[in-house]
Every structure is written in structure tokens, then in C-alpha cells.
C-alpha positions in Angstrom: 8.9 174.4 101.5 8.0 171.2 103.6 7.4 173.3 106.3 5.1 175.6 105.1 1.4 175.0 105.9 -0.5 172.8 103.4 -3.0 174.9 102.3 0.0 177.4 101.2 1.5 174.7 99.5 -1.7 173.8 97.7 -1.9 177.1 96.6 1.7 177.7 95.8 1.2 174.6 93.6 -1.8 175.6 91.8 -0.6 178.9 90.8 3.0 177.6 89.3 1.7 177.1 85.7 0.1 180.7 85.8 3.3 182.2 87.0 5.4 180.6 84.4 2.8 181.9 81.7 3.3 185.3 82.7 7.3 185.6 83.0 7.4 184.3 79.3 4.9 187.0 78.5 7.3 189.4 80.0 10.5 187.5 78.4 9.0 187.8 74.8 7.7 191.6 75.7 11.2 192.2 76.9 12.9 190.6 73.5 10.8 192.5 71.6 11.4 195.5 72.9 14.8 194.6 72.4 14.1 194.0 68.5 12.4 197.4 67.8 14.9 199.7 69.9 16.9 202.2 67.5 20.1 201.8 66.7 22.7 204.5 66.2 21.8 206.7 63.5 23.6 205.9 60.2 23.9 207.3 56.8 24.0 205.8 53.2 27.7 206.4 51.4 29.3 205.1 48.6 32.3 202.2 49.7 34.5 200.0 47.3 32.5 197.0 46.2 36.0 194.9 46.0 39.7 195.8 46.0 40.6 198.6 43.8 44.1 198.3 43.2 46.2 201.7 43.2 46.0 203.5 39.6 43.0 201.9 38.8 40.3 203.8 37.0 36.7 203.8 39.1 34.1 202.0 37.5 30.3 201.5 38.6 31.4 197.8 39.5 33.6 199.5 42.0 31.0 201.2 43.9 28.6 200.2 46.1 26.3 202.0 48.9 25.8 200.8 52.3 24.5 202.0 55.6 27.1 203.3 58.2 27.1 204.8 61.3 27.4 208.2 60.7 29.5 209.1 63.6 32.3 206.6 62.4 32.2 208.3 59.0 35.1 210.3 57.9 34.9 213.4 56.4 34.0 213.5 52.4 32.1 210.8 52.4 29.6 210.4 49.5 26.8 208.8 48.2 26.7 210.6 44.5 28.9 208.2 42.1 29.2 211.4 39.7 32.3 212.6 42.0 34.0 209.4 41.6 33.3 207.8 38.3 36.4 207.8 36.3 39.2 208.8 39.0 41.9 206.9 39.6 43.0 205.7 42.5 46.1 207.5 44.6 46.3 204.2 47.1 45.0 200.7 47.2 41.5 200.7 48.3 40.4 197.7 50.0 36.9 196.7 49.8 34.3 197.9 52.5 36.6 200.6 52.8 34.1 204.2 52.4 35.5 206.6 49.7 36.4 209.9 49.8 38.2 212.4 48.0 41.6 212.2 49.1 41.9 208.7 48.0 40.9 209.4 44.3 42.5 211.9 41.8 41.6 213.4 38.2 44.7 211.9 36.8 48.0 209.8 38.1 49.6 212.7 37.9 49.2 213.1 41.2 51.0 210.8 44.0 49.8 209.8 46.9 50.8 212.4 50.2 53.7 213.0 51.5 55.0 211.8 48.0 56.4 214.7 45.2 56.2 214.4 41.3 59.1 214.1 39.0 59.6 213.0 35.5 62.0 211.1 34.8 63.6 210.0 31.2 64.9 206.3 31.3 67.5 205.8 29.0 66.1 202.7 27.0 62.7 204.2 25.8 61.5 200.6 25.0 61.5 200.0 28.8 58.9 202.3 29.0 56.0 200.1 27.5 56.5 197.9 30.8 56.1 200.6 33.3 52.3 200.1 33.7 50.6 203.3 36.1 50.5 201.8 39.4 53.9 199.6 39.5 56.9 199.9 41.7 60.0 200.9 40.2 63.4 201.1 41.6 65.8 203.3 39.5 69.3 203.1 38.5 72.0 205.4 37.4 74.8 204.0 35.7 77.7 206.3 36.1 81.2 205.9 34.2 83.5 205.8 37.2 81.3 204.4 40.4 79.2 202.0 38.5 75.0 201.2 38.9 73.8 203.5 42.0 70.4 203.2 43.2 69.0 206.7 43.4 65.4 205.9 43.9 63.5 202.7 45.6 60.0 202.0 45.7 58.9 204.9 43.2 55.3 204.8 42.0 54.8 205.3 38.1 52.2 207.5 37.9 51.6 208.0 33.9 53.7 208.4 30.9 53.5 211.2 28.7 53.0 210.4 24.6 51.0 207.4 25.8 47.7 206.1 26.6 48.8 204.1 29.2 47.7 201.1 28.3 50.2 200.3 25.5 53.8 201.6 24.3 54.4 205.2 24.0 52.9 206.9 21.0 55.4 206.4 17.6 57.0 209.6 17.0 56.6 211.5 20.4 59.2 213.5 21.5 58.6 212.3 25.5 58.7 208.6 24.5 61.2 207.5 27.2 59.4 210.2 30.4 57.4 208.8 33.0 55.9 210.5 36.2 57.1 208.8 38.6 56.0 209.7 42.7 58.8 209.9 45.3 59.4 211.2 48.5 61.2 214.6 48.9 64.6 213.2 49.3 64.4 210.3 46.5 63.6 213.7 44.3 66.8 215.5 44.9 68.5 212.6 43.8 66.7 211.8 40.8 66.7 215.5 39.3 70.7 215.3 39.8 71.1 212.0 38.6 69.2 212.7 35.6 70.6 215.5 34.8 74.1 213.9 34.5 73.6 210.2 33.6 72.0 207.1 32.1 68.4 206.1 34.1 67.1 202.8 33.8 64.1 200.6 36.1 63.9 197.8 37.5 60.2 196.7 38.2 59.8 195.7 42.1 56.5 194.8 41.7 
């Protein structure tokens, strides 16, 4: 710059504070610009408001509606509470996490997919009261000549007929000691046969 004529250099000086005026005119047009440009496009749904553990019942405190992008939205998605209110849950349901139908069912008797149905009579009815929809179970056949044999791991109880669930089985009812428990095809196979020939009792894994 030394080299350049002094006039220029007068003028060059002069005009610094101007020029600096004018590119923050442009930074804070630019930034603002930047504030008021769209984002994606995104729609209001219904997502848990906390964990909802698996065979919990849906309540209002449950719920809660925030905006998503739409495009990351799966399929099912809802914003009208009416559709979920009083379902239970077929999985644990983590909060944040957008609900749909296929996490949700009209009753526990219902396991989650890939997972089949089958009741299952323990043979200490009492045992029942502790075998809460939603717990693990692992059941056991006792057999006369080979002993206690697992024949199911990791089974969900789903609900328990003669019972509200939230207590003992109903005094009296014929299906006291029967829970619905959900299991994957195999695990089935070898409940039905075990049941049909031998003592059943649980063993809570969780």
C-alpha cells in the first residue's frame, strides 16, 4: 500500500469506515435471511411423553404432540389421542418415540410380532398372582423321570384370565392358574406338549 500514490491512499483511508458500515449491513441482511428461511415441512403427531413400559395402559400423561418432519414420519402416525387412549402397549416405548398402531393393542392378548399366543396352566395357581402383564417368565416342566426342563425362556405374560390383572385371580374361577403368555413359534410347540403331559411352574426373569 506504501507504494500507492498519496492521494489514493487518502482516499482509501477516508472511505474505510463507510466500507465496514456497509459489509455489516450485508452480514446482518445475510443472518437474517438466514433466520426467516423455511425449514423442511413438518407435521404435528402424537409421541410418548416419557417411557411407557411394555403392558402399560395409555394414559393422557403418556401423550404428548410435537412437530416432526413429516418425511421422517413413519406410517400411522397420529395426532388424535381417541385412537390410543386406553391401549396397552405390545413393546416398551421410549420417550420422544412417535406412536403408531402397531405398537399399541386393544388388549395383552396380543404379543408383540413375530411372537404367538398360548395359555398356559401353571401348576401352583397361587403363583399366578405374581405374574404381573408385562413380566418375563421362564417356564419349567417337572417331569417324573428326567427332572425340571426348561421348555420356555423369556416368555411375555400377556394377561390372565379370571383376573383383573391387577390383583390375584378371581376366587372361584375355573382358569385361576391360566395365563397368556407370548412366545415364539418354537417355544410354543414345546409348551402345548409339555403342558399337556406335566407339571408347569415360572420362574420370574424380570
Amino acid at each position: 500500500m506504501d507504494r500507492l500514490p498519496p492521494s489514493l491512499r487518502r482516499l482509501l483511508w477516508r472511505g474505510r469506515r463507510p466500507a465496514a458500515a456497509l459489509c455489516l449491513a450485508l452480514a446482518a441482511l445475510l443472518l437474517v435471511q438466514a433466520i426467516r428461511s423455511p425449514g423442511p415441512p413438518t407435521s404435528t403427531v402424537l409421541v410418548a411423553a416419557r417411557d411407557i413400559p411394555l403392558g402399560s395402559t395409555v394414559s393422557v400423561d403418556d401423550l404428548a404432540r410435537r412437530p416432526l418432519p413429516t418425511g421422517t414420519l413413519p406410517d400411522g402416525v397420529t395426532d388424535d389421542d381417541t385412537t390410543l387412549l386406553d391401549a396397552r402397549t405390545a413393546v416398551e416405548i421410549p420417550a420422544g418415540l412417535p406412536l403408531v398402531a402397531a405398537l399399541l393393542v386393544d388388549t395383552l392378548d396380543t404379543g408383540p410380532p413375530g411372537t404367538v399366543t398360548v395359555p398356559v396352566r401353571f401348576t401352583d395357581a397361587s403363583t399366578v398372582a405374581y405374574l404381573m402383564p408385562g413380566r418375563r417368565v421362564d417356564v419349567v416342566s417337572t417331569m417324573p423321570d428326567s427332572g425340571a426342563v426348561t421348555v420356555a425362556t423369556g416368555a411375555l405374560v400377556l394377561s390372565r384370565p379370571g383376573s383383573d390383572d391387577t390383583g390375584p385371580p378371581a376366587r372361584g374361577s375355573d382358569d385361576g392358574g391360566v395365563v397368556l403368555l407370548a412366545v415364539d413359534p418354537d417355544q410354543a410347540v414345546q409348551l402345548s406338549a409339555a403342558s399337556a403331559s406335566t407339571g408347569l411352574s415360572a420362574i420370574l426373569v424380570e
